[in-house]
VOPAGU-2260 file (C-alpha; in pm, 1 decimal, decimal comma):
REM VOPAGU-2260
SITE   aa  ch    i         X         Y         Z
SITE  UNK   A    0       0,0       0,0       0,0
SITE  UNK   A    1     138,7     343,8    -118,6
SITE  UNK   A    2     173,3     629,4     182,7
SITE  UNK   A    3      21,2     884,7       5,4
SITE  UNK   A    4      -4,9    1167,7     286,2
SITE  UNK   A    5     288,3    1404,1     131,6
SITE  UNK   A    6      94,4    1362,8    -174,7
SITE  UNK   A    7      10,8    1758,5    -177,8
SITE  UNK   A    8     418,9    1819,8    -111,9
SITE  UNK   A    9     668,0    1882,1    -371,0
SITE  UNK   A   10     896,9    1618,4    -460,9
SITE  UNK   A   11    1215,3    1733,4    -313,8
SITE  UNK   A   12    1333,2    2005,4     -50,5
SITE  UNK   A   13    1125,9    2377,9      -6,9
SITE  UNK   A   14    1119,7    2643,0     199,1
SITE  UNK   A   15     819,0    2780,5     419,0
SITE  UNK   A   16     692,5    3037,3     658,1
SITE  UNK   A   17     560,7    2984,3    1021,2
SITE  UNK   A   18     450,9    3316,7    1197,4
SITE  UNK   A   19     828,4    3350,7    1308,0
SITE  UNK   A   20    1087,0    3247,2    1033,1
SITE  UNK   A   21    1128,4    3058,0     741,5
SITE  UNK   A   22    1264,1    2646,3     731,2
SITE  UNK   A   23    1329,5    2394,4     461,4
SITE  UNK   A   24    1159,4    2113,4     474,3
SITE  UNK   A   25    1230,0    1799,4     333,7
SITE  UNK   A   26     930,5    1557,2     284,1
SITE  UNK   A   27    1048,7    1163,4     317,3
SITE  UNK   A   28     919,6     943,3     116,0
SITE  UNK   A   29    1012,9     523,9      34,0
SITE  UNK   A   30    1289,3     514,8    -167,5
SITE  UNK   A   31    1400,2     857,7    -187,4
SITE  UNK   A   32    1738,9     897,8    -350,4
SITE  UNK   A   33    2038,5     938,8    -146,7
SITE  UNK   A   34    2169,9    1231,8    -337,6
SITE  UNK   A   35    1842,7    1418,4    -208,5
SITE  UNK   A   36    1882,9    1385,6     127,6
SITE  UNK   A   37    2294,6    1448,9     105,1
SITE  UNK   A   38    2203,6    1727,9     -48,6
SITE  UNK   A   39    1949,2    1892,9     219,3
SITE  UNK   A   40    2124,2    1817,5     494,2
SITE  UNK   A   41    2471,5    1912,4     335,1
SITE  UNK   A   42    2790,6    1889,0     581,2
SITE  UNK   A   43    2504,1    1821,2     860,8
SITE  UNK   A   44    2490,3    1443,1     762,1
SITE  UNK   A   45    2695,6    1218,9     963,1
SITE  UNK   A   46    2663,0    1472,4    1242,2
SITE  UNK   A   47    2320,9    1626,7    1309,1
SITE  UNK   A   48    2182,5    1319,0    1062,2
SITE  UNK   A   49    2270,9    1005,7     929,9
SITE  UNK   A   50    2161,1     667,8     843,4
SITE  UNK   A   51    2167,5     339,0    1040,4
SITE  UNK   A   52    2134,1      -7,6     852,8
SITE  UNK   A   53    1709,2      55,3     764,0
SITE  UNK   A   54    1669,8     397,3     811,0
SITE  UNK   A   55    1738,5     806,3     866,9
SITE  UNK   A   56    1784,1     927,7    1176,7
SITE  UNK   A   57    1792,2    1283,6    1271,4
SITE  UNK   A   58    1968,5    1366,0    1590,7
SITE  UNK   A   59    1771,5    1620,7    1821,5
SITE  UNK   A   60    1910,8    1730,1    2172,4
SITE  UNK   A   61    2121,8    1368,5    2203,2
SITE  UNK   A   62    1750,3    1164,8    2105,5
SITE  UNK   A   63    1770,7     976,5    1755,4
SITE  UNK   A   64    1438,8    1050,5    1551,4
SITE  UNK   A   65    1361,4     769,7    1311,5
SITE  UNK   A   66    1219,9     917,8    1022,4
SITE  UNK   A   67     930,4     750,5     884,0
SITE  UNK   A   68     814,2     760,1     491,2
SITE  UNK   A   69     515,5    1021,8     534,7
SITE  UNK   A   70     700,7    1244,1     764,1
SITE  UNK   A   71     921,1    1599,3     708,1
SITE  UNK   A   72    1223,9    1663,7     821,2
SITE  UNK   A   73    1270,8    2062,0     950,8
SITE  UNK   A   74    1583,2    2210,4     919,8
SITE  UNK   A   75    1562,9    2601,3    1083,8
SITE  UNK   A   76    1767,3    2874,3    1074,2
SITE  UNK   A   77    1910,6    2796,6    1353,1
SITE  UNK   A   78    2086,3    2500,2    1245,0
SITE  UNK   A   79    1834,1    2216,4    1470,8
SITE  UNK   A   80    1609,8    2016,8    1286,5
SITE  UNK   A   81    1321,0    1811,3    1358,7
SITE  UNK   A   82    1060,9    1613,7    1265,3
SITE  UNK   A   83     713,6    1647,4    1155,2
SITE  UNK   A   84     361,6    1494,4    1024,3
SITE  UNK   A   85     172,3    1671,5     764,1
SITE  UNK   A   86    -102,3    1737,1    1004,4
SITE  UNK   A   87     185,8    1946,4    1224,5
SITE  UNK   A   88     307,5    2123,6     905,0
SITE  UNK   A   89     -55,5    2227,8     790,1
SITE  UNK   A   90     -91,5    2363,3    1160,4
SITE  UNK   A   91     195,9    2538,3    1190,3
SITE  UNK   A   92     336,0    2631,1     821,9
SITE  UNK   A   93     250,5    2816,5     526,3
SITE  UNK   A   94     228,9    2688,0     190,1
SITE  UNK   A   95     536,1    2567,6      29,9
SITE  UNK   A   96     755,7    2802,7    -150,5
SITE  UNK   A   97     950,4    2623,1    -430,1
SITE  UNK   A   98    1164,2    2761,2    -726,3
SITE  UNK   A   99    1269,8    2484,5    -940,8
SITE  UNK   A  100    1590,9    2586,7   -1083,3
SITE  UNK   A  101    1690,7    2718,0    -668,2
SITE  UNK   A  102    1961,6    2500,5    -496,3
SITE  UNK   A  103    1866,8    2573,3    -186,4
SITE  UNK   A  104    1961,0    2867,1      25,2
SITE  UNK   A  105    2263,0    2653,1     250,1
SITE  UNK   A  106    2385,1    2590,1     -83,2
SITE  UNK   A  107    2344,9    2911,9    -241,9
SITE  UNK   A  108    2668,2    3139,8    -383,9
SITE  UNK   A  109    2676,3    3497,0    -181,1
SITE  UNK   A  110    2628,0    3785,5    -437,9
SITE  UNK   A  111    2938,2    3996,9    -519,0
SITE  UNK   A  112    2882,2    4349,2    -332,3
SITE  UNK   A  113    2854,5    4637,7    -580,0
């Protein structure tokens, strides 16, 4: 049977607004490619995130989070992440904000001053 409660999230990583700042989200899904999660969590993974021998795990204040297919993964400006359902997201978050051709905004060159 196929989870289909991200089905209204994008594919891969976006950004959002709560009342207070904006995150990146990342919505998990079975069999989601290993170059899309190195690439949202970035230098984080093996540190803040990694992978044990079924799953990924996102380390919050010294617990281990099993993320489950279905779930997000927050990453906020301050560098923590957690996780979250869909029902949690729709509570708390604005609609996703996604530009296709954006790399993200860890990953993002600063612009040359003028």
């Amino acid at each position: 049977m196929t989870d289909n409660t991200l089905a209204a999230f994008p594919q891969g990583e976006f950004a959002a607004f709560s009342t207070a700042q904006m995150a990146h989200f990342l919505p998990y899904r079975a069999g989601m490619s290993q170059q899309a999660i190195e690439e949202f969590f970035g230098a984080d993974l093996g540190t803040k995130a990694d992978f044990d021998s079924t799953h990924l795990i996102v380390f919050d204040h010294g617990r281990m989070l099993k993320v489950n297919p279905g779930e997000i993964v927050v990453k906020f400006p301050n560098g923590k992440y957690k996780v979250i359902t869909v029902d949690y997201y729709n509570k708390n978050f604005n609609e996703p904000i996604v530009v296709d051709d954006d790399p993200g905004v860890d990953r993002k060159q600063a612009a040359p001053s003028e």
